[in-house]
C-alpha positions in Angstrom: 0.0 0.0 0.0 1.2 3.8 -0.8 1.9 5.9 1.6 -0.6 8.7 1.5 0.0 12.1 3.0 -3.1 13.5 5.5 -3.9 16.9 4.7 -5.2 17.6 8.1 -8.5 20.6 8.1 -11.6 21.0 9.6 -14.2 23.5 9.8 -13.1 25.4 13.0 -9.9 25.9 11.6 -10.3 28.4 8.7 -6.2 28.2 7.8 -6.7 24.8 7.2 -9.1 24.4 4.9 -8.5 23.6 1.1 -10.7 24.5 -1.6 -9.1 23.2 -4.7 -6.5 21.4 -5.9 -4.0 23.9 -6.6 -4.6 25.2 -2.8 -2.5 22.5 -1.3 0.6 23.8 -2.8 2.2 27.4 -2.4 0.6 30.3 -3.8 1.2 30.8 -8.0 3.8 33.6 -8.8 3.0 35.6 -11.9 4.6 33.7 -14.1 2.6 30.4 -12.9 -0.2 32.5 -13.4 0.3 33.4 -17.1 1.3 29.6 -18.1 -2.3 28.8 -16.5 -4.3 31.5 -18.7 -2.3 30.4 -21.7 -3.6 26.9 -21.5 -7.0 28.1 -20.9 -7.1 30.5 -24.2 -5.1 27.3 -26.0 -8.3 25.3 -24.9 -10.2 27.7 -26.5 -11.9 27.9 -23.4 -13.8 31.4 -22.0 -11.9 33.3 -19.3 -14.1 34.1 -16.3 -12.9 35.8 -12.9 -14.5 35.5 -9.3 -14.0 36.4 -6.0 -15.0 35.4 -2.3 -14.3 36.2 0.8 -12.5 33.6 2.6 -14.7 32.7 5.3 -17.0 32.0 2.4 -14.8 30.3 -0.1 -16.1 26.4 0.9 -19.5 27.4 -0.5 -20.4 27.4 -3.9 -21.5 30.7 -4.2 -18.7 33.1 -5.4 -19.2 36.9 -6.8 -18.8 37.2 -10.6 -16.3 39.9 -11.8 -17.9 41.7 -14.5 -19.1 39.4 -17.2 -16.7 36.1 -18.5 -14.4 37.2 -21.2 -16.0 35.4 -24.0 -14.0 34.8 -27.2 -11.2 36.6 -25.3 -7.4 35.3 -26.5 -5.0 38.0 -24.9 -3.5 36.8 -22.1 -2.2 40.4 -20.9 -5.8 40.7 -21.1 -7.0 38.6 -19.1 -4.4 38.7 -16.7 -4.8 42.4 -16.3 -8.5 42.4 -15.7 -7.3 39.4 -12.8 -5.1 42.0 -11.1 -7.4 44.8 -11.7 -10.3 42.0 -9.6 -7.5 41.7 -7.0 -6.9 45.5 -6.7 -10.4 45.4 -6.3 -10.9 43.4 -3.3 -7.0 42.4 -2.0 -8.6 40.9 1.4 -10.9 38.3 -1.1 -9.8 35.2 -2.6 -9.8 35.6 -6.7 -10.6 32.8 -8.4 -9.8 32.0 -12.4 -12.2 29.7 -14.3 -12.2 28.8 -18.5 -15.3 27.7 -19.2 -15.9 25.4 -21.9 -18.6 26.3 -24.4 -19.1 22.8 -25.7 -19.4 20.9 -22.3 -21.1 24.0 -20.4 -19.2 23.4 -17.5 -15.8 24.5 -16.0 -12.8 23.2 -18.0 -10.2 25.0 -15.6 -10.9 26.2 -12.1 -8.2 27.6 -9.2 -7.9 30.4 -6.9 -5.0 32.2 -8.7 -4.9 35.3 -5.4 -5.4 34.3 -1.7 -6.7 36.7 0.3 -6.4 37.3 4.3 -7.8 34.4 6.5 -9.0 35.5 10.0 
Protein backbone atom coordinates (compact mmCIF):
# COMPACT_ATOMS: atom_id res chain seq x y z
CA UNK A 1 0.00 0.00 0.00
CA UNK A 2 1.18 3.82 -0.77
CA UNK A 3 1.87 5.95 1.63
CA UNK A 4 -0.58 8.68 1.54
CA UNK A 5 0.04 12.11 3.00
CA UNK A 6 -3.08 13.46 5.46
CA UNK A 7 -3.89 16.94 4.69
CA UNK A 8 -5.23 17.61 8.12
CA UNK A 9 -8.53 20.57 8.09
CA UNK A 10 -11.61 21.05 9.60
CA UNK A 11 -14.24 23.55 9.83
CA UNK A 12 -13.12 25.37 12.98
CA UNK A 13 -9.92 25.92 11.56
CA UNK A 14 -10.29 28.45 8.75
CA UNK A 15 -6.20 28.15 7.84
CA UNK A 16 -6.66 24.77 7.24
CA UNK A 17 -9.12 24.43 4.92
CA UNK A 18 -8.49 23.64 1.13
CA UNK A 19 -10.71 24.49 -1.58
CA UNK A 20 -9.10 23.23 -4.71
CA UNK A 21 -6.54 21.36 -5.88
CA UNK A 22 -4.01 23.93 -6.65
CA UNK A 23 -4.57 25.17 -2.81
CA UNK A 24 -2.51 22.52 -1.27
CA UNK A 25 0.64 23.80 -2.84
CA UNK A 26 2.18 27.36 -2.38
CA UNK A 27 0.63 30.31 -3.75
CA UNK A 28 1.20 30.77 -7.96
CA UNK A 29 3.80 33.58 -8.75
CA UNK A 30 3.02 35.60 -11.93
CA UNK A 31 4.58 33.69 -14.12
CA UNK A 32 2.65 30.43 -12.86
CA UNK A 33 -0.22 32.48 -13.35
CA UNK A 34 0.32 33.36 -17.08
CA UNK A 35 1.28 29.62 -18.06
CA UNK A 36 -2.31 28.77 -16.46
CA UNK A 37 -4.30 31.52 -18.70
CA UNK A 38 -2.32 30.39 -21.69
CA UNK A 39 -3.63 26.89 -21.46
CA UNK A 40 -7.02 28.14 -20.95
CA UNK A 41 -7.11 30.47 -24.18
CA UNK A 42 -5.11 27.33 -25.97
CA UNK A 43 -8.31 25.31 -24.94
CA UNK A 44 -10.23 27.66 -26.49
CA UNK A 45 -11.91 27.92 -23.37
CA UNK A 46 -13.83 31.35 -21.98
CA UNK A 47 -11.94 33.34 -19.34
CA UNK A 48 -14.10 34.06 -16.28
CA UNK A 49 -12.90 35.79 -12.90
CA UNK A 50 -14.54 35.53 -9.27
CA UNK A 51 -14.01 36.43 -5.97
CA UNK A 52 -15.00 35.43 -2.31
CA UNK A 53 -14.26 36.22 0.80
CA UNK A 54 -12.53 33.58 2.60
CA UNK A 55 -14.75 32.70 5.27
CA UNK A 56 -17.02 31.99 2.42
CA UNK A 57 -14.83 30.26 -0.08
CA UNK A 58 -16.12 26.39 0.88
CA UNK A 59 -19.48 27.37 -0.48
CA UNK A 60 -20.41 27.39 -3.94
CA UNK A 61 -21.46 30.71 -4.19
CA UNK A 62 -18.68 33.14 -5.45
CA UNK A 63 -19.24 36.93 -6.78
CA UNK A 64 -18.79 37.15 -10.61
CA UNK A 65 -16.26 39.95 -11.80
CA UNK A 66 -17.92 41.73 -14.55
CA UNK A 67 -19.09 39.39 -17.19
CA UNK A 68 -16.73 36.07 -18.47
CA UNK A 69 -14.45 37.19 -21.20
CA UNK A 70 -15.97 35.38 -24.01
CA UNK A 71 -14.00 34.84 -27.24
CA UNK A 72 -11.20 36.63 -25.25
CA UNK A 73 -7.44 35.32 -26.51
CA UNK A 74 -4.96 38.03 -24.88
CA UNK A 75 -3.48 36.81 -22.13
CA UNK A 76 -2.15 40.35 -20.94
CA UNK A 77 -5.85 40.65 -21.07
CA UNK A 78 -7.02 38.65 -19.14
CA UNK A 79 -4.44 38.67 -16.65
CA UNK A 80 -4.76 42.45 -16.28
CA UNK A 81 -8.52 42.39 -15.68
CA UNK A 82 -7.35 39.42 -12.81
CA UNK A 83 -5.14 42.05 -11.12
CA UNK A 84 -7.38 44.79 -11.65
CA UNK A 85 -10.30 41.96 -9.62
CA UNK A 86 -7.48 41.72 -7.05
CA UNK A 87 -6.93 45.46 -6.75
CA UNK A 88 -10.37 45.44 -6.32
CA UNK A 89 -10.87 43.42 -3.34
CA UNK A 90 -7.02 42.37 -1.99
CA UNK A 91 -8.61 40.94 1.41
CA UNK A 92 -10.87 38.31 -1.12
CA UNK A 93 -9.78 35.24 -2.56
CA UNK A 94 -9.82 35.58 -6.72
CA UNK A 95 -10.63 32.79 -8.44
CA UNK A 96 -9.85 31.95 -12.41
CA UNK A 97 -12.17 29.68 -14.33
CA UNK A 98 -12.20 28.83 -18.48
CA UNK A 99 -15.33 27.65 -19.23
CA UNK A 100 -15.93 25.35 -21.95
CA UNK A 101 -18.63 26.31 -24.38
CA UNK A 102 -19.09 22.83 -25.70
CA UNK A 103 -19.41 20.92 -22.30
CA UNK A 104 -21.10 24.05 -20.39
CA UNK A 105 -19.18 23.40 -17.54
CA UNK A 106 -15.78 24.48 -16.04
CA UNK A 107 -12.84 23.22 -18.05
CA UNK A 108 -10.25 24.96 -15.62
CA UNK A 109 -10.89 26.18 -12.14
CA UNK A 110 -8.16 27.61 -9.22
CA UNK A 111 -7.87 30.40 -6.89
CA UNK A 112 -5.04 32.19 -8.72
CA UNK A 113 -4.86 35.27 -5.38
CA UNK A 114 -5.38 34.34 -1.72
CA UNK A 115 -6.73 36.72 0.27
CA UNK A 116 -6.42 37.30 4.26
CA UNK A 117 -7.84 34.39 6.49
CA UNK A 118 -8.96 35.46 10.02
Amino acid sequence: MSDMQDYKSSLGNADSRKFETFSYLPSMGADQIRTQIEFIVSKGWNPSIEHTEPANASGSYWYMWKLPMFGETDVDAILAECEACHQAHPKNHVRLLGLDNYAQCAGASMVIYRGETV
